[in-house]
N, C-alpha and C positions, 0 to 999 in steps of 0.2 A: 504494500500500500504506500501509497507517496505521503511522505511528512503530512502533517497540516501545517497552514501558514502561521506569521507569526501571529500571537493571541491576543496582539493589539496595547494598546497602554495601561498601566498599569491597573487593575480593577478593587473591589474593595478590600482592606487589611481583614483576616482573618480575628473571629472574635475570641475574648481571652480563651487560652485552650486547648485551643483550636494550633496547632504546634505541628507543622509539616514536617519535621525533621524525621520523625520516623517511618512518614510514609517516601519521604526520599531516599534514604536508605534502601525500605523494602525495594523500590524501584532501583537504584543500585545493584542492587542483587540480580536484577531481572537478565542470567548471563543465556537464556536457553538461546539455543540456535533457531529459534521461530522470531525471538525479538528482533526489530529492526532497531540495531542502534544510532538512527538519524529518529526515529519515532520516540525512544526513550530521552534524547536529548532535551526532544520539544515539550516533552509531556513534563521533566524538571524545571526548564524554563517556566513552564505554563503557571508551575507550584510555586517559583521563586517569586515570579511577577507578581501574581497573582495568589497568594497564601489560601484567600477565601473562596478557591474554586475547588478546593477541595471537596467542598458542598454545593448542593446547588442553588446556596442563595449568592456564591460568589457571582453569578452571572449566567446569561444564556449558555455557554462554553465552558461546563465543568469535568471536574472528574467523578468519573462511577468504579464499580470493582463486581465480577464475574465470577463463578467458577465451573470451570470446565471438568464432571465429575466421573470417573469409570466406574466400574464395577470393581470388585475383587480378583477379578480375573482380566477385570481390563477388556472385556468382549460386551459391554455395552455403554453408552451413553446417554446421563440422565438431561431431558430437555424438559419446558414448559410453557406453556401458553400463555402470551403474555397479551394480558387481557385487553391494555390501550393500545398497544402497536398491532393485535392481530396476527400474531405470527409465533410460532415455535423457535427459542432458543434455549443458551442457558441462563441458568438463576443468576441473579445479579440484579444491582440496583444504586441507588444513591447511599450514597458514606452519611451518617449519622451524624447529629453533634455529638461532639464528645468522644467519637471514634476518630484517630488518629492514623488506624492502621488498616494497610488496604485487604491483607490475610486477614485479618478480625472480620471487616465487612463482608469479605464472601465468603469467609463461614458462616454469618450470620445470614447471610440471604439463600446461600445455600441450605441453610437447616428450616428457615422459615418457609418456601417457596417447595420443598422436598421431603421434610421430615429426617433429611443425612445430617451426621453427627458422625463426630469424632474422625472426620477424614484426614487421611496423610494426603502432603502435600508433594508434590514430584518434583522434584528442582530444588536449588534453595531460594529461590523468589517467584516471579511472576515469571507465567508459563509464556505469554503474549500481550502485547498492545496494541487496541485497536481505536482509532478514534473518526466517528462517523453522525454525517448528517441526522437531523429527527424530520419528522415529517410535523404538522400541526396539531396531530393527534397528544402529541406529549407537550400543550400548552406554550409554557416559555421556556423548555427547555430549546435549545436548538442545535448544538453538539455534545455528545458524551464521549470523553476521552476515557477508556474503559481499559481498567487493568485485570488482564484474567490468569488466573489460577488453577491450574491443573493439579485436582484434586484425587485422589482414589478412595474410593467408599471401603468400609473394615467387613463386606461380608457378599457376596453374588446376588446380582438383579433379583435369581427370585426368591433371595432370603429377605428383603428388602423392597415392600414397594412403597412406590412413593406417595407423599400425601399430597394434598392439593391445599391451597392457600387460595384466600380474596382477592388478590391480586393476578394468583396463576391458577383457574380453574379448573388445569389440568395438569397432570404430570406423570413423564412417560418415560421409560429403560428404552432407550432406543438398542436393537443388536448391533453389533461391531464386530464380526466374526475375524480371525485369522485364518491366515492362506494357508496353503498343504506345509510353508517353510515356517508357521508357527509367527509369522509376524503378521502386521496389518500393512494391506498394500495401498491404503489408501483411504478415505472417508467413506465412514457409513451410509448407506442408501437411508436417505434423511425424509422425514414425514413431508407431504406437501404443504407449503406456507411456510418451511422451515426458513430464517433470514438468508439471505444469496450467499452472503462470505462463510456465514458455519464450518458448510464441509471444506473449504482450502483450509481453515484452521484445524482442525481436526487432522485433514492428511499432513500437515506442516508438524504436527503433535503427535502423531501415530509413533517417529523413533521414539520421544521420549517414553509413551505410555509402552513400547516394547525393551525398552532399558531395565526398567523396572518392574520385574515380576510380582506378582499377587504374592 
């Protein structure tokens, strides 16, 4: 994906608290080979300029936090319907006050949105970042600069199903089979209305989720 541009002058100071430092960090860490490091640049700049974008009352052009979740076996992936945008992806959502950390956030959206807990995290940071246009359905949001996490759930799709939330009225194990060579050659055959980018993230994901066995 090409950078986004620059995020323009400086926008409102973050309220007491409210302390980037740790989610810049986490971002530091973000070494996986899916990361684009012209994307990680922008997305530091965006926190530096910008502190109170960490939320989204810093401005139309904030940051959000995802998590990208497997299964135990890593042959399925958990998606859900996101009920203003109309469309299947992963859970994820807007960072909290008070939340400083982007792993906190998508655990927290990941267990509200799915009913997962206690998931290990793959990598030591951010699995991917993605940051993309909203359409008018999401009000005054108008970009979310979105930090995701590639997570693996502690037990197989069907020890675990997923629960549904208010916001995600649905939630689904999508399957992610491996090839006869025991790896994934690629992104899962994805429900229809699933968002366009998903599955390049997913096959961009698929070495790390075969790196790491259940």
């Amino acid at each position: 994906m090409t950078p986004p541009g620059p995020a323009g002058p400086a926008g409102p100071a973050a309220p007491a608290g409210d302390d980037p430092r740790r989610a810049l960090a986490e971002l530091a860490a973000a070494d996986s080979p899916a990361v684009d490091p012209r994307l990680r640049t922008a997305f530091a700049e965006l926190m530096r300029r910008t502190p109170a974008a960490l939320h989204r009352e810093g401005g139309p052009v904030h940051l959000t936090a995802s998590a990208l979740v497997v299964d135990a076996d890593g042959e399925h992936v958990a998606l859900v319907w996101h009920r203003k945008g109309r469309f299947w992806v992963q859970p994820g959502g807007h960072i909290e006050h008070g939340e400083t950390s982007f792993e906190a956030a998508a655990r927290r959206e990941a267990e509200e949105e799915t009913g997962l807990g206690s998931l290990r995290r793959v990598g030591p940071g951010p699995a991917m970042l993605h940051a993309h246009a909203l359409s008018d359905a999401f009000g005054g949001c108008r970009e979310h600069w979105d930090v995701q996490y590639l997570f693996r759930a502690p037990v197989r799709a069907q020890e675990a199903p997923l629960r549904a939330s208010d916001e995600t009225p649905e939630a689904i194990w999508v399957p992610w089979p491996r090839g006869a060579d025991g790896r994934h050659g690629g992104a899962p055959a994805l429900p229809a209305g699933t968002v366009p980018d998903l599955g390049a993230s997913l096959a961009a994901l698929a070495p790390l989720v075969d790196a790491q066995p259940g």
